[in-house]
Each structure stands twice: as structure tokens, then as C-alpha cells.
C-alpha positions in Angstrom: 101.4 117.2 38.4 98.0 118.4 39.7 98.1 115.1 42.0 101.3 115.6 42.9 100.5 119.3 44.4 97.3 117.5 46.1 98.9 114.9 47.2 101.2 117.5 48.7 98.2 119.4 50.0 97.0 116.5 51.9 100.2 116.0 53.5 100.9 119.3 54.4 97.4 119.2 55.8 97.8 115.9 57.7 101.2 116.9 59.3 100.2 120.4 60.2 96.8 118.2 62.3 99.3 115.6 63.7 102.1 118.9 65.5 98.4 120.4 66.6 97.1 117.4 68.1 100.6 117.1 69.6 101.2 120.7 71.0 98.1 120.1 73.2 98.9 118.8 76.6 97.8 115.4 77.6 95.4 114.9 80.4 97.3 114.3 84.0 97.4 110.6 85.3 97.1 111.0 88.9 98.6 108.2 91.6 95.7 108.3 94.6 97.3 105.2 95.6 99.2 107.2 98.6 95.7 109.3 99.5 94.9 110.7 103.0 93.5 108.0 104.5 92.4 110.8 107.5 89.1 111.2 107.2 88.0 113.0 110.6 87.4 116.9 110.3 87.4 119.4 113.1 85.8 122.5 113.4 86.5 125.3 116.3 85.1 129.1 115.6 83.2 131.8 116.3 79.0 131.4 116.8 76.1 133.8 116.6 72.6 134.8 115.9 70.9 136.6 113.1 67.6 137.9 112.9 66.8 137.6 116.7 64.8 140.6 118.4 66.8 143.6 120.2 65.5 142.4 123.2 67.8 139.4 122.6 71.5 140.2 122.4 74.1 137.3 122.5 77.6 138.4 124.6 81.5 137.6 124.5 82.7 135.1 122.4 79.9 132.6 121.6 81.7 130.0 120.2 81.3 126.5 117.8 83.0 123.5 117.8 82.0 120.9 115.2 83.8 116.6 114.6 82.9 114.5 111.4 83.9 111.3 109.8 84.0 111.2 106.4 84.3 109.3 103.5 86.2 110.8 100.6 84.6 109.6 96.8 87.2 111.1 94.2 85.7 111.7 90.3 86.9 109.4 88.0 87.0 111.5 85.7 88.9 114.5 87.6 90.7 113.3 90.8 90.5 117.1 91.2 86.9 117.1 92.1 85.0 114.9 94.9 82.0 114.4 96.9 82.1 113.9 100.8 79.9 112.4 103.4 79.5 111.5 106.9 78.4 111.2 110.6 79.5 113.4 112.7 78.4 115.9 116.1 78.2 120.2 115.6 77.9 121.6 119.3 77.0 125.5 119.5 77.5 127.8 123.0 76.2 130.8 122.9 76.6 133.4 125.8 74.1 135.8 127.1 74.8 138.7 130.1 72.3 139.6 132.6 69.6 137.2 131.1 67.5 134.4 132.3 66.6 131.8 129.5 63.3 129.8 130.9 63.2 126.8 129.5 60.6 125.2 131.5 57.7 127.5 130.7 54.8 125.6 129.4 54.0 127.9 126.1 57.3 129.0 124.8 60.6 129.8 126.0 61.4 132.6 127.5 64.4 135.9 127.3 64.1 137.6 130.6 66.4 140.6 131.4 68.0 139.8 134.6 69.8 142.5 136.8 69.7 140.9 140.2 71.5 137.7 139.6 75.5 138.1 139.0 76.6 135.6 136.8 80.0 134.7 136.0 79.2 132.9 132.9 75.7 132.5 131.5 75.1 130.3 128.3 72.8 128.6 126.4 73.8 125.0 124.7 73.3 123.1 122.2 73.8 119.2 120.2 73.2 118.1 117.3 73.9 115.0 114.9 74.4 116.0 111.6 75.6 114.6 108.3 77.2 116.7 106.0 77.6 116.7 102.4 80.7 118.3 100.3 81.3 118.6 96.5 85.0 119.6 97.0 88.5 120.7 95.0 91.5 119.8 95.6 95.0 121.0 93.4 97.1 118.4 94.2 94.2 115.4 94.7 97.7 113.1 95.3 99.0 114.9 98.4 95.8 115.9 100.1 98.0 117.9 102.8 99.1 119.8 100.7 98.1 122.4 97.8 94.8 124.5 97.7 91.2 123.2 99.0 87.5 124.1 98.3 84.3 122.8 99.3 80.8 123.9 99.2 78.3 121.8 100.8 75.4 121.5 103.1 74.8 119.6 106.8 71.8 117.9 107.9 71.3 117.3 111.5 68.6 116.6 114.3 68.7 118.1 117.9 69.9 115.8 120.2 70.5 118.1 123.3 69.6 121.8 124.5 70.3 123.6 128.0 71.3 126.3 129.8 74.5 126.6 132.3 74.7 129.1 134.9 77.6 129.9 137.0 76.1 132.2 139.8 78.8 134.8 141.9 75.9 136.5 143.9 71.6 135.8 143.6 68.8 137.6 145.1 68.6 135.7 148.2 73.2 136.2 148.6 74.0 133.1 147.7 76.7 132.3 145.1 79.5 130.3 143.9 77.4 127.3 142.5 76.3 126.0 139.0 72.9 125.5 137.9 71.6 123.6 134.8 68.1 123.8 132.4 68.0 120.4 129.9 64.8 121.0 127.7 64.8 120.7 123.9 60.9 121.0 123.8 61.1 124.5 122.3 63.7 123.9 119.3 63.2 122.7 116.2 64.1 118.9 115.9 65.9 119.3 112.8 68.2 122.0 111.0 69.8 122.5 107.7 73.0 124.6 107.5 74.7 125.8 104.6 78.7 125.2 104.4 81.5 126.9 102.8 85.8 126.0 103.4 88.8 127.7 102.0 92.4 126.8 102.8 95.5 125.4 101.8 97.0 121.6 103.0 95.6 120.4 106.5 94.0 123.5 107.3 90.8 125.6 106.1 88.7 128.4 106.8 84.7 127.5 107.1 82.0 129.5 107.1 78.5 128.5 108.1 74.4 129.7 107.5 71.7 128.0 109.2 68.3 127.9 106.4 66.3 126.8 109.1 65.2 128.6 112.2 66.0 127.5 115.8 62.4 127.9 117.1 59.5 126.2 116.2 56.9 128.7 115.1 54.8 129.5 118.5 57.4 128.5 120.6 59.9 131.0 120.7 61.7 134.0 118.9 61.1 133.5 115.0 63.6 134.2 112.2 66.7 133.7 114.5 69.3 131.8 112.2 72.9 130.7 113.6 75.8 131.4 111.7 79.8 130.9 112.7 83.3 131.1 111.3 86.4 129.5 112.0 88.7 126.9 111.3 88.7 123.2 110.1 91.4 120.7 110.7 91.3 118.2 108.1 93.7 115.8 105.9 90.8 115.9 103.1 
């Protein structure tokens, strides 16, 4: 009788493991075989400084605009989850009023106030190339246009361009209606590291940038000054 009641025991046991084990929902089997293939991303937003000197006071809408390849490396182990990297160009214009940028002084460049000259349009421009690097989320990892999107990441680039483009109405002498450009990059810091952040749902996110490095090399112009922007990114991934 008692190995009748432990037999009964065990089963009891057993059967009671087996509806547990049961009741607990399997892991999802997702089909990537229909995946965004669209890898490009597009960025457009709104650009400025922080940490620059009163003296220095960006104008209007300073703006970014940012395009990247790239490549899309699901987890195994959660299609949910992925890593992203990639070439691509980030392009900042920032706008100044009744300012002179000299960028052909021999020591350092230069924020001159500027109340003579009427300019129509005054910025200062710059290029990079820049790789950046995602750990993303995705809801629906199948339909990548669709469904709820993270990513947290960082971008690496190096300067490949900086200048300043004037469009004059009136100078001191009473001459206007012509454009001027300044190309020097001798003053800016050859590389920069930015710090990335995207929330959205399907094709379309918003981003969020902060520049860890400065603009200026030490000695050669403002220090501290640190970019930031916000906006949006066009993306299929």
C-alpha cells in the first residue's frame, strides 16, 4: 500500500512538473527571411553649441543633416536585439548674426562682433566622415517598418571640411549682393566622438546627439564648446 501512495506521489508530482513546464510560453521563432534590406539612414534636425563663451552666441535655426549606410547584424539569440555599423557623412551649419569668423588668423581663430557689415545670412560649416555604431531594439525584428525602435550608440568621425559663407546685403565700403567664402580646417580638431540616442516607431525615429569631444584644439580657439542636435531619422532599420 505504502508504494502504491508513493508511487502515486511521484506521479502526481511528475504530472503537476509536465502542466508547469507546459503553461510556460515557448520562445518566438522569428522569419527574418523578409528583413529590410534598406540600410541607408537619414538624419535632418536642429544644431547647437554648448559650453561656448557669451561672447559667442549662435542665431536662427542652426541646423544638421546627417546620411549612413549600414549594415544590420541581428542576435541570434534575440532577433529583437542587434548591432549596427557603417560609413556614412554628418554635415553641421551653424548660423551666427553680426559676426566675423576669421579663419585665416595665424594663432587661433577668431569671433569678432561685426556691426558694419549687413549680412543676409552668415554661417559657419562643417564635414565630417563618421562611422557609427548602434546596439539597437526592435519589437517586431520581422517587419522592420513597423513596430517600436531603440538604439543607443556612438559615431566616430574625422573632419573632412570647415568654412564660413557669407551672403553680404551692404559692407563698409557699400557694396553688397555677393557671396564670400573662408575653407580652413587648421583650427578644429581632426577627429570627434558623438554620442547617439533614436526613439521612434516603423520608418521613422527621433535622435538625439552629444559631442564628448570639443570642436577646438586646445590653443586654437574657444575651449569646452561641444555640438549637440535633435531631430529626425529616416530609416527602414
Amino acid at each position: 500500500m505504502k508504494r502504491i501512495l508513493i508511487a502515486l506521489v511521484f506521479i502526481s508530482i511528475g504530472t503537476a512538473a509536465i502542466a508547469q513546464d507546459a503553461e510556460k510560453p515557448t520562445k518566438k521563432k522569428w522569419d527574418l527571411s523578409k528583413r529590410s534590406a534598406d540600410h541607408f539612414m537619414i538624419q535632418f534636425g536642429y544644431h547647437n553649441w554648448s559650453g561656448q563663451p557669451d561672447s559667442i552666441k549662435p542665431s536662427g535655426f542652426s541646423r544638421t543633416f546627417n546620411m549612413y549606410f549600414l549594415f544590420d547584424f541581428p542576435f541570434k539569440s534575440n532577433p529583437k536585439l542587434s548591432i549596427a555599423i557603417g560609413p556614412g557623412m554628418g554635415t553641421d551649419n551653424i548660423f551666427f548674426e553680426k559676426t566675423n569668423i576669421d579663419l585665416k588668423n595665424r594663432k587661433e581663430i577668431e569671433f569678432n562682433k561685426d556691426s558694419v557689415t549687413q549680412y543676409k545670412k552668415y554661417k559657419l560649416q562643417t564635414g565630417y566622415l563618421e562611422v557609427p555604431v548602434e546596439f539597437r531594439y526592435s519589437s517586431n525584428p520581422a517587419n522592420m517598418n513597423s513596430g517600436f525602435k531603440a538604439a543607443l550608440g556612438v559615431k566616430v568621425g574625422t573632419i573632412l571640411d570647415a568654412k564660413t559663407k557669407a551672403k553680404v546685403d551692404k559692407d563698409a565700403q557699400g557694396d553688397g549682393g555677393y557671396v564670400y567664402k573662408v575653407k580652413d580646417k587648421n583650427f578644429f580638431n581632426s577627429y570627434r566622438m558623438v554620442a547617439t540616442l533614436r526613439l521612434g516607431y516603423g520608418n521613422f525615429t527621433a535622435f538625439g546627439t552629444y559631442t564628448l569631444s570639443e570642436v577646438f584644439k586646445e590653443g586654437q580657439g574657444p575651449l569646452g564648446i561641444r555640438p549637440w542636435s535633435v531631430g529626425l531619422t529616416l530609416s527602414g532599420l
